[in-house]
C-alpha positions as CSV (number, residue, x, y, z in Angstrom):
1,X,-8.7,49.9,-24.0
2,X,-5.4,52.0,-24.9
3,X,-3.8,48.4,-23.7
4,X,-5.9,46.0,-25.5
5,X,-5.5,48.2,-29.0
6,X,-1.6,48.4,-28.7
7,X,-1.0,45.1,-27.8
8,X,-2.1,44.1,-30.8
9,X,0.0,46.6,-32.8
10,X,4.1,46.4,-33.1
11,X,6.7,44.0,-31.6
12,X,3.8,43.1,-29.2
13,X,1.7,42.6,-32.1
14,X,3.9,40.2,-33.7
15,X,4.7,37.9,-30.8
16,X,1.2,37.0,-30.2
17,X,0.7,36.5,-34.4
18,X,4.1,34.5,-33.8
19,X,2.9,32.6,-30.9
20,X,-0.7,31.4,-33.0
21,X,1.4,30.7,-35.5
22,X,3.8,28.4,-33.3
23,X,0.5,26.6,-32.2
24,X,-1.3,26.1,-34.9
25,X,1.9,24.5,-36.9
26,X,3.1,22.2,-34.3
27,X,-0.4,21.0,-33.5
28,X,-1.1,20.2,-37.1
29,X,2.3,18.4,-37.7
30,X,1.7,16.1,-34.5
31,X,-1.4,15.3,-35.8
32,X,-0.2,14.4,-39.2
33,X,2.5,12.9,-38.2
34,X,0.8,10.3,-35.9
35,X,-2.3,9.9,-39.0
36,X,0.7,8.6,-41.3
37,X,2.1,6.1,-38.5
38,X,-0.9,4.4,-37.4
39,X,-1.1,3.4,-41.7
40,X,2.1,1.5,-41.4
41,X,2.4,0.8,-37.1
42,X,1.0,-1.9,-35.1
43,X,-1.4,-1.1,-31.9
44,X,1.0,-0.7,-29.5
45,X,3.5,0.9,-31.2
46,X,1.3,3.7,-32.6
47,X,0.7,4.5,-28.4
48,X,4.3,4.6,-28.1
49,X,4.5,6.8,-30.8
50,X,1.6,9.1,-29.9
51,X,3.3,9.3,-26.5
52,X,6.4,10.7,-28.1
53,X,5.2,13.0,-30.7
54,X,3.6,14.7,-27.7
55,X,6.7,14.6,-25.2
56,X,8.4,16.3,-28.5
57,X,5.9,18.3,-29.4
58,X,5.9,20.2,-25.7
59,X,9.6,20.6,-25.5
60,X,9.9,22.4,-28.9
61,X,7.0,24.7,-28.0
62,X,8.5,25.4,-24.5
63,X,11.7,26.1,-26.5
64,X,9.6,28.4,-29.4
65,X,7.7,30.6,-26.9
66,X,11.2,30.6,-25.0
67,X,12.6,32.2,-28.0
68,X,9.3,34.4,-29.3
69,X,8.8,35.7,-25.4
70,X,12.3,35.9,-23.7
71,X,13.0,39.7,-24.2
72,X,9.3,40.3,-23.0
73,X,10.9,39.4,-19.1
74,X,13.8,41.2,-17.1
75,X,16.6,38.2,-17.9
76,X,16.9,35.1,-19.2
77,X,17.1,33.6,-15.7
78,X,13.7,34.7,-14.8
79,X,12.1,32.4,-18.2
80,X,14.3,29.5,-17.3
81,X,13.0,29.5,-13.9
82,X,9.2,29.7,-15.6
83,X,10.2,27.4,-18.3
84,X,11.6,24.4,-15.7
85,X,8.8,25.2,-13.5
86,X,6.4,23.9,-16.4
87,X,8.6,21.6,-17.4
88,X,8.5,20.1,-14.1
89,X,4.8,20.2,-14.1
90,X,4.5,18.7,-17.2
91,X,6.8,15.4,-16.5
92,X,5.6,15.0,-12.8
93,X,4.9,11.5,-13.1
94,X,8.5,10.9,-14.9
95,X,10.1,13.1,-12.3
96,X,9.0,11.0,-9.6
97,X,9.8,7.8,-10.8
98,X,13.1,9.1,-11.8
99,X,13.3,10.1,-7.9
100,X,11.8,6.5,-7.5
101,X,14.7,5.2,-9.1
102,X,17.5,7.0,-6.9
103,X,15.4,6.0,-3.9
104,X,15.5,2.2,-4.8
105,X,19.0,2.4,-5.2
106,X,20.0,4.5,-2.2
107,X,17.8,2.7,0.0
108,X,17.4,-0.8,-1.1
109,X,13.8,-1.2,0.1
110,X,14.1,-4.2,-2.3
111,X,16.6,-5.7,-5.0
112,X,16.1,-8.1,-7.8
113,X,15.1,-11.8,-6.8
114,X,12.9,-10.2,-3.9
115,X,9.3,-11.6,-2.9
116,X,7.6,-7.7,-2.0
117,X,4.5,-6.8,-1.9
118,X,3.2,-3.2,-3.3
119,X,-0.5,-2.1,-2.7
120,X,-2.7,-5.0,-3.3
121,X,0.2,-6.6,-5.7
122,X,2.3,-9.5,-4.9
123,X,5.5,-10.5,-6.4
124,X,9.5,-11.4,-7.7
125,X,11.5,-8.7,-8.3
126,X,12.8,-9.2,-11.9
127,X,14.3,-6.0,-13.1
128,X,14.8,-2.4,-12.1
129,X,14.9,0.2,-14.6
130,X,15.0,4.0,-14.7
131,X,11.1,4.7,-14.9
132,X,9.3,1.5,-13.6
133,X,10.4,-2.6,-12.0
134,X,8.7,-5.5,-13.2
135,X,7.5,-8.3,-10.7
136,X,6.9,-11.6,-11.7
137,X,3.1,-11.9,-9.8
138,X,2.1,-14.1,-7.5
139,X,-1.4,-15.2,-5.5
140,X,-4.3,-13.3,-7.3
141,X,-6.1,-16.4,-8.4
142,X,-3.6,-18.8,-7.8
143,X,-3.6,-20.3,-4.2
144,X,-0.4,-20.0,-1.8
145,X,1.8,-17.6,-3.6
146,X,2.4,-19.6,-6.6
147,X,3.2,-17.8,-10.1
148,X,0.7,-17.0,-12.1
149,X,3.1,-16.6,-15.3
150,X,2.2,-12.7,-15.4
151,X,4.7,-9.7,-15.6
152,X,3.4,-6.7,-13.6
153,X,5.2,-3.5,-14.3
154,X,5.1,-0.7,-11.2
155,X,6.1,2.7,-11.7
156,X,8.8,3.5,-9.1
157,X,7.2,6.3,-7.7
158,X,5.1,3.8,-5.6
159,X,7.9,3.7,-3.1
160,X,6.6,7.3,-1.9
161,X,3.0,6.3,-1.9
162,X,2.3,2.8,-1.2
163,X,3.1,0.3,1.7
164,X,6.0,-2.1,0.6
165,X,6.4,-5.8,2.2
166,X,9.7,-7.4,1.3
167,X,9.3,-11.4,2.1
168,X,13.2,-12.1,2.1
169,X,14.6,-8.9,3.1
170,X,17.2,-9.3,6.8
171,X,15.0,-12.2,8.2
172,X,14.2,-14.8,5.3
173,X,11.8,-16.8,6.7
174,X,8.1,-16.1,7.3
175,X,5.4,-17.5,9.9
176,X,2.4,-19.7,8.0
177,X,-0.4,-21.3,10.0
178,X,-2.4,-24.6,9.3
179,X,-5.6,-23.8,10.9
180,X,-7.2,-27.6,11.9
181,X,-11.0,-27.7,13.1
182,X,-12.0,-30.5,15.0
183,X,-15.5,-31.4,16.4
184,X,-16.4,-30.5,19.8
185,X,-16.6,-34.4,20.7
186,X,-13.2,-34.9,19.3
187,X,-10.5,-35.8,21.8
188,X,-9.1,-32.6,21.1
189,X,-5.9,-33.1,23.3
190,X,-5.0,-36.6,21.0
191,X,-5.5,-34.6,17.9
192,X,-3.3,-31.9,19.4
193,X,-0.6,-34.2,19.7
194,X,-0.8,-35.6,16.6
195,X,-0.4,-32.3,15.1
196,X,2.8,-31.8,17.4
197,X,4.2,-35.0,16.1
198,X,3.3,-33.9,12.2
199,X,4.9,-30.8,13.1
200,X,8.3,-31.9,14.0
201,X,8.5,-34.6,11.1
202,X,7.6,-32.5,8.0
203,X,7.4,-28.9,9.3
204,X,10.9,-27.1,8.1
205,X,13.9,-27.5,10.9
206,X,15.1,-23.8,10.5
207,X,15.3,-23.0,14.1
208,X,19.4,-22.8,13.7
209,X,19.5,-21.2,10.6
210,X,16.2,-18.6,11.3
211,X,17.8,-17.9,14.8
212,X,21.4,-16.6,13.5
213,X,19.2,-14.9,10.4
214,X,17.0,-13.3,12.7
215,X,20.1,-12.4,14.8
216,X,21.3,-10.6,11.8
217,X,18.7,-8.8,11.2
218,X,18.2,-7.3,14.5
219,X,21.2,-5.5,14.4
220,X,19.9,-3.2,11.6
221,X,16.1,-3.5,12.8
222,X,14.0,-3.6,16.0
223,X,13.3,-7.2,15.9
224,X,13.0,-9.3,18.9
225,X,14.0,-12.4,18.7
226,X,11.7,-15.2,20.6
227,X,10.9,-18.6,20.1
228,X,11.3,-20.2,16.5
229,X,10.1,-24.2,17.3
230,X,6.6,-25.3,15.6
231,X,3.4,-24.6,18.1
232,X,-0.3,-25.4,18.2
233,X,-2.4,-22.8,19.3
234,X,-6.0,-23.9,20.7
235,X,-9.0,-21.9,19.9
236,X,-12.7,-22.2,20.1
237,X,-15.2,-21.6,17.2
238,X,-18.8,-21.9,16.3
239,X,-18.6,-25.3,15.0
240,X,-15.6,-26.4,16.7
241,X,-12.2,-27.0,18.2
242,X,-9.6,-24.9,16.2
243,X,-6.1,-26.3,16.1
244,X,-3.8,-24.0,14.4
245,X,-0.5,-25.4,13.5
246,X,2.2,-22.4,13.1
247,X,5.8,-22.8,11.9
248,X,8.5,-21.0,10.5
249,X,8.7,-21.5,6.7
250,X,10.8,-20.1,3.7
251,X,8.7,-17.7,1.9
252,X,9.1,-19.6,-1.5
253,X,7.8,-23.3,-0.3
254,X,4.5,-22.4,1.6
255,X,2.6,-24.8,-0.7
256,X,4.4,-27.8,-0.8
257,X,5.1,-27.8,2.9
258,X,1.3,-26.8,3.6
259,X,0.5,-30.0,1.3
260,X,2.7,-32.9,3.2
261,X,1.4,-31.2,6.3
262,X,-2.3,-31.6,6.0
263,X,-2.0,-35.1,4.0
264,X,0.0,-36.6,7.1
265,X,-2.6,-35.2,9.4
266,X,-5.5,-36.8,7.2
267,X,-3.5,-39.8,7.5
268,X,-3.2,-39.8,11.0
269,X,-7.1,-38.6,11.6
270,X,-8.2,-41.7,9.5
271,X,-6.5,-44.4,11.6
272,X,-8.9,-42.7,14.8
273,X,-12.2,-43.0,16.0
274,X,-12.5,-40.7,18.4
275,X,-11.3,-37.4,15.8
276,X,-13.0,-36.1,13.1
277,X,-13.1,-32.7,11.5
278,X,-15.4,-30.0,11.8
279,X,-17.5,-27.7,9.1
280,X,-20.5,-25.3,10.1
281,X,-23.7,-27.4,11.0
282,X,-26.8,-26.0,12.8
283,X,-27.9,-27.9,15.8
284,X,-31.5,-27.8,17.3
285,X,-33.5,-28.4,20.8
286,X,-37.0,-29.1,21.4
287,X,-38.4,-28.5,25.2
288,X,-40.9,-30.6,26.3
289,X,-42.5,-34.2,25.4
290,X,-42.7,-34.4,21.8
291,X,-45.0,-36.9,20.0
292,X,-43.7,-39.0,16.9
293,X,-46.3,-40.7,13.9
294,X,-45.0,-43.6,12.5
295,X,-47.4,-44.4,9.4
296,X,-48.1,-48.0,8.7
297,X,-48.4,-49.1,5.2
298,X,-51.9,-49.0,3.7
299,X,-52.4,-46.2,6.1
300,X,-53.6,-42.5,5.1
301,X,-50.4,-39.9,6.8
302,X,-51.2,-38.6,10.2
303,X,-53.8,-41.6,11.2
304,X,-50.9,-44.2,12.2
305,X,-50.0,-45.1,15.8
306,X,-47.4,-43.0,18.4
């Protein structure tokens, strides 16, 4: 009790009155401050405001209690420490995309002009900058990794949380697979060949330039290098034959390739009886004899002959 009565008397006294005081004031002008901008601001920039008037208002109260409190501790080292330590906890999120920033350029996970991919976001790098990079996005609703005309920006501090996938980092080519599904009566071994043929007219002839790439970049990674021709892979499914087509392909032409591809097969697959292709159907078998009404006309249903 002798505590709680003194400290409310003397220099100790006056720090805490000095400290509400600090509060109250900076609170208030904050406030007032961001009522008079929002009169005379639009949307967005009374957010950025907002955020500012509160980055401000936190520094000059770290600043003020520094000040009020700093003779109440042994040195000035021991409030510094206290005062960077909340600092620190304060700007986390800025701290680590700061870090982020350094990482990106250190390491070079990625670099402008990049096709990555971060979390369930695909895209261009477009620009780097101290707190964030921007990616021109891909996929979502659009098919085949085509733009779909929207900036995306990512707070660097990703790069310590979430998976990246860099399309054209060391090896700039990617696999992409035409999956083909033919009937089971098919003659699966013609349409096979056909495939081979569309393959090696319109698929991309990389195989000297993805080799000495991929050379390249197994020097600085673990990659093996194996074969790099077009292939058709044979697999069986529910309702059919699968014929997946798979060649190497640069990462920014996967639909236009995809598209001469499949209309050279349809052409080919039209000019044959003995092909067609496959969707999910539902087959059924009786067992034993089974008996079939044909109604005559005139007839009631169910009297006619077998």
């Amino acid at each position: 009790m002798d505590w709680l009565t003194g400290s409310f008397s003397g220099e100790l006294g006056v720090k805490w009155l000095s400290t509400a005081v600090l509060l109250v004031t900076i609170i208030f002008i904050r406030w007032a401050m961001i009522r008079l901008l929002r009169r005379s601001l639009e949307a967005d920039q009374v957010y950025n405001a907002r955020k500012a008037a509160t980055y401000a208002a936190t520094f000059i109260i770290v600043l003020s209690l520094g000040w009020i409190w700093v003779d109440a501790f042994d040195n000035l080292a021991t409030y510094l420490g206290l005062a960077s330590a909340g600092v620190a906890i304060a700007l986390s999120d800025l701290l680590k995309n700061l870090a982020g920033w350094l990482y990106i350029l250190a390491r070079r996970p990625f670099r402008i002009d990049d096709r990555i991919e971060v979390g369930s976001t695909r895209g261009d790098v477009v620009d780097i900058r101290l707190f964030r990079f921007t990616l021109m996005e891909i996929g979502n609703w659009v098919d085949a990794d085509q733009s779909t005309g929207r900036l995306v920006h990512v707070p660097n501090g990703v790069v310590f949380t979430q998976n990246i996938a860099n399309y054209t980092q060391g090896f700039e080519f990617i696999w992409h697979e035409v999956p083909v599904l033919i009937t089971f009566e098919s003659d699966w071994r013609a349409a096979k060949q056909i495939l081979t043929a569309v393959l090696a007219e319109h698929a991309p002839d990389i195989a000297h330039s993805g080799g000495q790439s991929l050379r390249e970049a197994s020097h600085k990674y673990r990659i093996k290098v194996g074969a790099l021709t077009p292939i058709v892979y044979t697999t069986v499914r529910d309702s059919g034959i699968l014929l997946t087509a798979r060649f190497l392909i640069g990462s920014r032409t996967r639909r236009g390739v995809e598209e001469r591809i499949w209309e050279a097969i349809l052409d080919e697959f039209a000019m044959r009886t003995d092909i067609e292709l496959a969707y999910p159907t539902t087959r059924t078998y009786l067992q034993g004899p089974v008996n079939l009404t044909i109604d005559k006309p005139g007839e009631t249903p169910g009297e006619g002959g077998t």
